[in-house]
PyMOL Python script that loads the backbone (N, CA, C, O; Angstrom):
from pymol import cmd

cmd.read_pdbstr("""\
ATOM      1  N   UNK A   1     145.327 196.772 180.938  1.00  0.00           N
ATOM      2  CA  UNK A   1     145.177 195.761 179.918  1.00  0.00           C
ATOM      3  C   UNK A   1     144.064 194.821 180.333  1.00  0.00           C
ATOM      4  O   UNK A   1     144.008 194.268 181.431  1.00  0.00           O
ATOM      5  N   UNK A   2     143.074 194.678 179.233  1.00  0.00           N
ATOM      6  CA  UNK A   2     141.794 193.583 180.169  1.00  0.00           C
ATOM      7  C   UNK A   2     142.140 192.426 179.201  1.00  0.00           C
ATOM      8  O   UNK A   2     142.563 192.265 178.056  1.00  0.00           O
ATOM      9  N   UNK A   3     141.655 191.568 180.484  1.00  0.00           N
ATOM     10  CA  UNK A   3     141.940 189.983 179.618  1.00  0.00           C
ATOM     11  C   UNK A   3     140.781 189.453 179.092  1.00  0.00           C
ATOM     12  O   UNK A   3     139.623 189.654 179.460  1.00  0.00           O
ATOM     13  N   UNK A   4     141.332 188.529 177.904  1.00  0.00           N
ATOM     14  CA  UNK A   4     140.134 188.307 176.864  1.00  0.00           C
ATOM     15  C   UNK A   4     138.691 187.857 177.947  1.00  0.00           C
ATOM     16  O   UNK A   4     138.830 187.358 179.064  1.00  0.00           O
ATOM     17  N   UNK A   5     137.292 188.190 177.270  1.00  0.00           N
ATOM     18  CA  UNK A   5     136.313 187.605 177.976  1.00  0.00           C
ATOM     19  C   UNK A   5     135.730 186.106 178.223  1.00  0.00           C
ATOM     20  O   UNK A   5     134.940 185.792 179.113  1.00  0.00           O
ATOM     21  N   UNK A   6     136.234 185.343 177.343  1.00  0.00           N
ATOM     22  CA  UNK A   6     136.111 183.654 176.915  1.00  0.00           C
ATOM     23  C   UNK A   6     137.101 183.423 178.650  1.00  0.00           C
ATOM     24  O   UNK A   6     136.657 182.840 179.640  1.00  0.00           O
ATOM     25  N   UNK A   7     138.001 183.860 178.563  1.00  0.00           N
ATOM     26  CA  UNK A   7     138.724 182.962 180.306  1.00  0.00           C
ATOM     27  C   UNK A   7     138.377 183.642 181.402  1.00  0.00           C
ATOM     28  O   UNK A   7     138.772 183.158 182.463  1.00  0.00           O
ATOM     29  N   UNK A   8     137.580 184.893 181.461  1.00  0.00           N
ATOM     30  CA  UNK A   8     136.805 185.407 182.336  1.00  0.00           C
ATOM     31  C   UNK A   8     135.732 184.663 182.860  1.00  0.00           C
ATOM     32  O   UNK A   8     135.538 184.310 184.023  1.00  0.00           O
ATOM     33  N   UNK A   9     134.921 184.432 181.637  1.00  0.00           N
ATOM     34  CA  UNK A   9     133.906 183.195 181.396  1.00  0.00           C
ATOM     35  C   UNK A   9     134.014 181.671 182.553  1.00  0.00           C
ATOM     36  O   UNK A   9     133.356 181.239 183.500  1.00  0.00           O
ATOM     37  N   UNK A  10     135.362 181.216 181.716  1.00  0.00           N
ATOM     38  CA  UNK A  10     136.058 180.124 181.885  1.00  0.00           C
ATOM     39  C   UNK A  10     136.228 179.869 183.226  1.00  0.00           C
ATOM     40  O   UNK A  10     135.957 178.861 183.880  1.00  0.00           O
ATOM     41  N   UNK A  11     136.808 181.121 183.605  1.00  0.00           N
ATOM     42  CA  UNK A  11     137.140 180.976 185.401  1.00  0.00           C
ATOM     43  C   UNK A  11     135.956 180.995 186.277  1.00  0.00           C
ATOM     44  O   UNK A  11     136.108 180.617 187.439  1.00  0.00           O
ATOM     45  N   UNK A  12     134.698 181.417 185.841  1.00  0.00           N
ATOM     46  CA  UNK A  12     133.804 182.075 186.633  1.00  0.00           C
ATOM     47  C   UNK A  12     132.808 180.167 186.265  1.00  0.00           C
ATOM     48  O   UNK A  12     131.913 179.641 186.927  1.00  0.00           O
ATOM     49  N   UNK A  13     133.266 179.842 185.429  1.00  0.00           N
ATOM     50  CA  UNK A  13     132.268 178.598 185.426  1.00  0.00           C
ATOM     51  C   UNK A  13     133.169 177.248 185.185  1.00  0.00           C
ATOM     52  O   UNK A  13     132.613 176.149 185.161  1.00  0.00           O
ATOM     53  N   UNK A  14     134.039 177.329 185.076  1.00  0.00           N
ATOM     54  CA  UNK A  14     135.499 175.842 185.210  1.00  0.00           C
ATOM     55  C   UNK A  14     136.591 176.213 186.063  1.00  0.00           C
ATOM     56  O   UNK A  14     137.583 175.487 185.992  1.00  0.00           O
ATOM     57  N   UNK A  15     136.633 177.497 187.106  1.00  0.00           N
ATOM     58  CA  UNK A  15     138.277 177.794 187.716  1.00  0.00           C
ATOM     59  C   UNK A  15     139.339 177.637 187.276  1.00  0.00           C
ATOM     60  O   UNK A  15     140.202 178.454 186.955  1.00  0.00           O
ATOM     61  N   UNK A  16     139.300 175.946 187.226  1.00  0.00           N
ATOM     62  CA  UNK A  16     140.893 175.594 186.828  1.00  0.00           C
ATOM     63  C   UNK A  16     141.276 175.629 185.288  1.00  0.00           C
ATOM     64  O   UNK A  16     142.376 175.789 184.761  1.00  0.00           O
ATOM     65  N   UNK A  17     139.861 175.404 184.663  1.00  0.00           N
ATOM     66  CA  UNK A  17     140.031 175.990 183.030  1.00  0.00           C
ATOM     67  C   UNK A  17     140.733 177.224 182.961  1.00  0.00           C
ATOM     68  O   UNK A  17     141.870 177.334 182.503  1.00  0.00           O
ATOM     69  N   UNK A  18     139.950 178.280 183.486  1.00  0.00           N
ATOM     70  CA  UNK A  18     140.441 179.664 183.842  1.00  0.00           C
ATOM     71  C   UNK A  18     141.544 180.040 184.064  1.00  0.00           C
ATOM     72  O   UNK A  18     141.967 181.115 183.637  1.00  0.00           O
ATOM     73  N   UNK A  19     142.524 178.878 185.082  1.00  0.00           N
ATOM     74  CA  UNK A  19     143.564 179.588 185.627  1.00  0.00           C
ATOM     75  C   UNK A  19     144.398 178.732 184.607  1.00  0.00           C
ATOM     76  O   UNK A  19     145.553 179.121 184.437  1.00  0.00           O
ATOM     77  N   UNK A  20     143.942 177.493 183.819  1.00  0.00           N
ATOM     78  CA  UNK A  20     144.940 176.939 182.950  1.00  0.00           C
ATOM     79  C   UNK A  20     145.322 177.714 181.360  1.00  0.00           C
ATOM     80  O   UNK A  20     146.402 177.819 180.779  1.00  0.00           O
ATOM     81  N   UNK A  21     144.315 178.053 181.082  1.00  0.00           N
ATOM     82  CA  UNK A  21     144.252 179.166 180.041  1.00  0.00           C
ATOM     83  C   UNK A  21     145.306 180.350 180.218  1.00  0.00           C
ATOM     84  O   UNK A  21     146.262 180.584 179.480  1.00  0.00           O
ATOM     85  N   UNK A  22     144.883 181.106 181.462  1.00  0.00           N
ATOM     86  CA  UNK A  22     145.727 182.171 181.081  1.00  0.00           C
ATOM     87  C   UNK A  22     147.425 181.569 181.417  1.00  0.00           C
ATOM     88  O   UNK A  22     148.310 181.675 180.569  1.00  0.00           O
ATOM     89  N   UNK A  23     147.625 181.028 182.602  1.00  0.00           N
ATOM     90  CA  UNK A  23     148.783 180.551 183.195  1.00  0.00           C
ATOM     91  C   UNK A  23     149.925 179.323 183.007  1.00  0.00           C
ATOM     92  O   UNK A  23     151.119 179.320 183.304  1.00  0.00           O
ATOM     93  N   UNK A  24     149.085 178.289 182.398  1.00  0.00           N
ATOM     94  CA  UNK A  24     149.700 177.159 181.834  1.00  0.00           C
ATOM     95  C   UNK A  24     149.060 176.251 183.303  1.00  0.00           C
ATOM     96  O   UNK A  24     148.308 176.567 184.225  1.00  0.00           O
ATOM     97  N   UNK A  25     150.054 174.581 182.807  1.00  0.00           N
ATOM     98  CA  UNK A  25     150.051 173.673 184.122  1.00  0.00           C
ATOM     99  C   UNK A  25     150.538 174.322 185.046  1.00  0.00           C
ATOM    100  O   UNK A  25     150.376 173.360 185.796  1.00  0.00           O
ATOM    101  N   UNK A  26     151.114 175.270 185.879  1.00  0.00           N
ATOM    102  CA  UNK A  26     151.840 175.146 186.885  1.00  0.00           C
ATOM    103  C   UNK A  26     150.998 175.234 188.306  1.00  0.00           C
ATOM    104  O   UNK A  26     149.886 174.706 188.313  1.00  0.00           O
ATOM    105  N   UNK A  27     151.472 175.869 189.495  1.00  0.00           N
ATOM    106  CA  UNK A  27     151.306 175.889 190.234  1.00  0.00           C
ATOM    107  C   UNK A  27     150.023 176.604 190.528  1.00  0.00           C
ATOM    108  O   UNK A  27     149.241 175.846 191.102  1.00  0.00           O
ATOM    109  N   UNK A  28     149.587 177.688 190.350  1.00  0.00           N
ATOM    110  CA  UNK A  28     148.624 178.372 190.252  1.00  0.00           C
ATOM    111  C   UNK A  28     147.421 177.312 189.906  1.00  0.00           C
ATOM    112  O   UNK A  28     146.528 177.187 190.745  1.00  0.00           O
ATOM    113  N   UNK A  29     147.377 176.640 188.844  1.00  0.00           N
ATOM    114  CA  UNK A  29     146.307 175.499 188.132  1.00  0.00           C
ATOM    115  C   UNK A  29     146.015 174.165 189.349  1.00  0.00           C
ATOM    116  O   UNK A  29     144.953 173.685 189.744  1.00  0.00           O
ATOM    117  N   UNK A  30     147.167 173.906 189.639  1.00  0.00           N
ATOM    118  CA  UNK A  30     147.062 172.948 190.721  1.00  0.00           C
ATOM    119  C   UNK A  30     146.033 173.244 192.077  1.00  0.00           C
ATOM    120  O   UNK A  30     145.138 172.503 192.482  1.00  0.00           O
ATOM    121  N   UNK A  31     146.574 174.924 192.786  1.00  0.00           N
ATOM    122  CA  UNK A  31     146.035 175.083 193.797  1.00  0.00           C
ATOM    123  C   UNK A  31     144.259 175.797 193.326  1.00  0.00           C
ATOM    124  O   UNK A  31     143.364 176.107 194.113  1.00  0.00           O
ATOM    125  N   UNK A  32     144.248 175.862 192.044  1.00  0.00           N
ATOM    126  CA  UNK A  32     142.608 176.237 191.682  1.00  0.00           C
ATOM    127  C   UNK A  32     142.192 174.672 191.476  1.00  0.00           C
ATOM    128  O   UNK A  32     141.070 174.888 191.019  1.00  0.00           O
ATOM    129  N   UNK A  33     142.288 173.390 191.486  1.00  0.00           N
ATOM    130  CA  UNK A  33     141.817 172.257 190.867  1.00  0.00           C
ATOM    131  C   UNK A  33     141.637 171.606 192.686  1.00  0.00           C
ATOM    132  O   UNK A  33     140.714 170.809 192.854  1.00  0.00           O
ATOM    133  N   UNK A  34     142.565 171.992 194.007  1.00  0.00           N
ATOM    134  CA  UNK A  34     142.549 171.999 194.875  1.00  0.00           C
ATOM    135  C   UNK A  34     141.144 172.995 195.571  1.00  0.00           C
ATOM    136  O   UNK A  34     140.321 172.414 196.278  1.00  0.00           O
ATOM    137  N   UNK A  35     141.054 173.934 195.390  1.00  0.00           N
ATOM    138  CA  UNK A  35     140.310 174.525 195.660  1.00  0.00           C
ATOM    139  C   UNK A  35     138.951 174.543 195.410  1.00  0.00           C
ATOM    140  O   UNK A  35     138.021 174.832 196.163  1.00  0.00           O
ATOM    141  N   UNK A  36     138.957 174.143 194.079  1.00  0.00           N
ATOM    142  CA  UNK A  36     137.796 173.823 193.607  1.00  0.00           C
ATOM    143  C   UNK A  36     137.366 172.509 193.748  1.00  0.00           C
ATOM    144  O   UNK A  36     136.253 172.155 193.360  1.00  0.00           O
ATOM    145  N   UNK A  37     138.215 171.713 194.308  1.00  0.00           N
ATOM    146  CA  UNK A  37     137.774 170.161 194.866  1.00  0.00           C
ATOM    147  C   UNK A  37     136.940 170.501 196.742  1.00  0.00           C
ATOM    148  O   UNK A  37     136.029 169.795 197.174  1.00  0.00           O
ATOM    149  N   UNK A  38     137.300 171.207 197.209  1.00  0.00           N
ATOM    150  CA  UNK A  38     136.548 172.047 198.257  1.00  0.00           C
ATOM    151  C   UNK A  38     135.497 172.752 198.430  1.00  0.00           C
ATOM    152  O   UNK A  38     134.808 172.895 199.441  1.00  0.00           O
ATOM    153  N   UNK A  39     135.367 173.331 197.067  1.00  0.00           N
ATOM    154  CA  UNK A  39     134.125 174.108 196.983  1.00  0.00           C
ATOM    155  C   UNK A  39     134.264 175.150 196.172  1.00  0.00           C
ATOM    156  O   UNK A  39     135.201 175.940 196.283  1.00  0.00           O
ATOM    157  N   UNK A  40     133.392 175.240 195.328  1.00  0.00           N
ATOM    158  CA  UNK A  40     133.144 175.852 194.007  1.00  0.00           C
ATOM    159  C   UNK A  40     133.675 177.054 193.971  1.00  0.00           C
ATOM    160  O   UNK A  40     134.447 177.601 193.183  1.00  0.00           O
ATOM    161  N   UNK A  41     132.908 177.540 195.387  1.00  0.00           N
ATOM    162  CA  UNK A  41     133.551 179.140 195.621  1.00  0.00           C
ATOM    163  C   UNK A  41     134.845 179.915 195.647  1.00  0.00           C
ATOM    164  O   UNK A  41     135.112 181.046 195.238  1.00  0.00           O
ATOM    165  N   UNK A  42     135.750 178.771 196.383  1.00  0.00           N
ATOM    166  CA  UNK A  42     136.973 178.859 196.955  1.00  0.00           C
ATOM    167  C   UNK A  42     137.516 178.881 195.421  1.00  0.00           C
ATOM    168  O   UNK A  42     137.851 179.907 194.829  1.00  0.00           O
ATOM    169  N   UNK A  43     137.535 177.904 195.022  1.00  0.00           N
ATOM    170  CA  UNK A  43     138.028 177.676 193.218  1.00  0.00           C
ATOM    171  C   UNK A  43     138.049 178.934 192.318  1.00  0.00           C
ATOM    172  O   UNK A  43     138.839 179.476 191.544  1.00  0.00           O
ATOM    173  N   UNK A  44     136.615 179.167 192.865  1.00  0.00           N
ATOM    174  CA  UNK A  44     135.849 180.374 191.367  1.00  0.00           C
ATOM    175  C   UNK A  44     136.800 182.003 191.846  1.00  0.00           C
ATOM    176  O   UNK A  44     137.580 182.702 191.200  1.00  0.00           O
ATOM    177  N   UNK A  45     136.321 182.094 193.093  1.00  0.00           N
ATOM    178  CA  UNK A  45     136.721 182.893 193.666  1.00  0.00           C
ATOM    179  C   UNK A  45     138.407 183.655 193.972  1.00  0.00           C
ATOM    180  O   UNK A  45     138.610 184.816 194.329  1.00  0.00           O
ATOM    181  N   UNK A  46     139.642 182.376 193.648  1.00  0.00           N
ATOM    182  CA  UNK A  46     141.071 182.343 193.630  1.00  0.00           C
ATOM    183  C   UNK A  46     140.920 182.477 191.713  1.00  0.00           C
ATOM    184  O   UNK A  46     141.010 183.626 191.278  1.00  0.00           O
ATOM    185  N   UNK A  47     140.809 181.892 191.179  1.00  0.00           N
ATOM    186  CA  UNK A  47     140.554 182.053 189.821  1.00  0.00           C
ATOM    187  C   UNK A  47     140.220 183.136 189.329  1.00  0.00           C
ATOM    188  O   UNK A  47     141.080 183.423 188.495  1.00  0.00           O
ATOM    189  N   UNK A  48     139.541 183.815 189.368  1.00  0.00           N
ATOM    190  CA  UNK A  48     138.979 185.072 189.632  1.00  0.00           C
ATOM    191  C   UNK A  48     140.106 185.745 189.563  1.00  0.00           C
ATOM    192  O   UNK A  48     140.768 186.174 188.618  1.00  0.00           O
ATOM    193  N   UNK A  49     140.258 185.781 191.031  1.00  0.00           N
ATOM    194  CA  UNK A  49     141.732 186.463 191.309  1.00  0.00           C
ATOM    195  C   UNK A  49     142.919 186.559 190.733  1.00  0.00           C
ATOM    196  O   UNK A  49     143.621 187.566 190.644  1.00  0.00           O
ATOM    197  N   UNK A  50     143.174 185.267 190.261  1.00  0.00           N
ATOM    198  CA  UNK A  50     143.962 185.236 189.499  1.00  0.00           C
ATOM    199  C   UNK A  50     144.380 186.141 187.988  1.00  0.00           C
ATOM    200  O   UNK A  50     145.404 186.623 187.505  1.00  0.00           O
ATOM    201  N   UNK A  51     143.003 186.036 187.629  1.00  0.00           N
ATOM    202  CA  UNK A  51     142.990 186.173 186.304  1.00  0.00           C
ATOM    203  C   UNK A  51     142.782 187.920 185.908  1.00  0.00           C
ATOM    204  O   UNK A  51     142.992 188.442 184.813  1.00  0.00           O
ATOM    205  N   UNK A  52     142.180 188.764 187.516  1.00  0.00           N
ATOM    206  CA  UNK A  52     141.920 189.887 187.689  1.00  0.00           C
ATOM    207  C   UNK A  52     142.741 191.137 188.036  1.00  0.00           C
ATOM    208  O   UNK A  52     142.486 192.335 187.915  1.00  0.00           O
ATOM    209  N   UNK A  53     144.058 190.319 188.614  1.00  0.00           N
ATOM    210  CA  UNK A  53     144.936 190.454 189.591  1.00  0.00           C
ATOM    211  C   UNK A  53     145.726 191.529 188.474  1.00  0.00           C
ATOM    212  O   UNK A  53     145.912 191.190 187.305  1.00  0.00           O
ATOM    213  N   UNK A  54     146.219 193.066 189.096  1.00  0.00           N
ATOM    214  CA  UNK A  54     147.336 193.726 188.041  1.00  0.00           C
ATOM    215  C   UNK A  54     148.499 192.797 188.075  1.00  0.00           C
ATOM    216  O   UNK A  54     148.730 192.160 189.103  1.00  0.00           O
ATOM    217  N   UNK A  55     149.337 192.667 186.884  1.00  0.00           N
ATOM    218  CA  UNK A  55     150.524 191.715 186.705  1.00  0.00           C
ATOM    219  C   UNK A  55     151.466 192.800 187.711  1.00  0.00           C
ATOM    220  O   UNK A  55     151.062 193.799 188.307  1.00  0.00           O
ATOM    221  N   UNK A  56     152.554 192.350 187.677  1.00  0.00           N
ATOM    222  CA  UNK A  56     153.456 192.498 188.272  1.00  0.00           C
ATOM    223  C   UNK A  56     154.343 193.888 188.006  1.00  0.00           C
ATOM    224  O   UNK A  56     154.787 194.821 188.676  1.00  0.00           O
ATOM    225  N   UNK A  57     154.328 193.462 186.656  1.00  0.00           N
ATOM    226  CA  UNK A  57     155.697 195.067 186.222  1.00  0.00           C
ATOM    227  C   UNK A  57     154.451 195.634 185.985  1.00  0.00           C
ATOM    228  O   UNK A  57     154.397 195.466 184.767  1.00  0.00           O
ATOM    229  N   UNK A  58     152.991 196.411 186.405  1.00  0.00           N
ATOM    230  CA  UNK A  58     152.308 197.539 186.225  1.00  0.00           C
ATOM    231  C   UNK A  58     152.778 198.214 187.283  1.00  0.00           C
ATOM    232  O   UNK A  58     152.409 199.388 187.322  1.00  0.00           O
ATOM    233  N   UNK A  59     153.503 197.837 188.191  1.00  0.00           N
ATOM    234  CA  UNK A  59     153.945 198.547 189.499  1.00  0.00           C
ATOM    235  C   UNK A  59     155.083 199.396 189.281  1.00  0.00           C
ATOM    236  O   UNK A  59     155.191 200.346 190.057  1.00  0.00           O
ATOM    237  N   UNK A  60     156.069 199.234 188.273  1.00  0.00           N
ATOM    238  CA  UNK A  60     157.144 199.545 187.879  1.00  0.00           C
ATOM    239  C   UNK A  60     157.136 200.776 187.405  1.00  0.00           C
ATOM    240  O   UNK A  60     158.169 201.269 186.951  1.00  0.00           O
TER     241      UNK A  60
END
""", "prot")
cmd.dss("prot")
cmd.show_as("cartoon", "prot")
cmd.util.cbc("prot")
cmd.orient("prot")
């Protein structure tokens, strides 16, 4: 399943936009707004991840 390209976008040039879009406020959003207070990379780069990452029940 690929995720829309607008929060691909999003993550690769706001992180925490990125990870707030697909994920909501929670925890995930916090530690990209953390990360990205460190350095762009760290942010862009977990965001990324996030948003790239197979979900969970594809394992199932």
């Amino acid at each position: 399943m690929s995720r829309p390209v607008g929060r691909v976008v999003a993550a690769a040039l706001l992180p925490p936009l990125g990870v707030y879009l697909e994920e909501g406020a929670g925890r995930p959003f916090q530690i990209a707004c953390g990360l990205t207070l460190l350095g762009f990379l760290p942010g862009a780069g977990y965001a990324l991840w996030r948003l790239l990452r197979r979900p969970d029940h594809a394992f199932a």
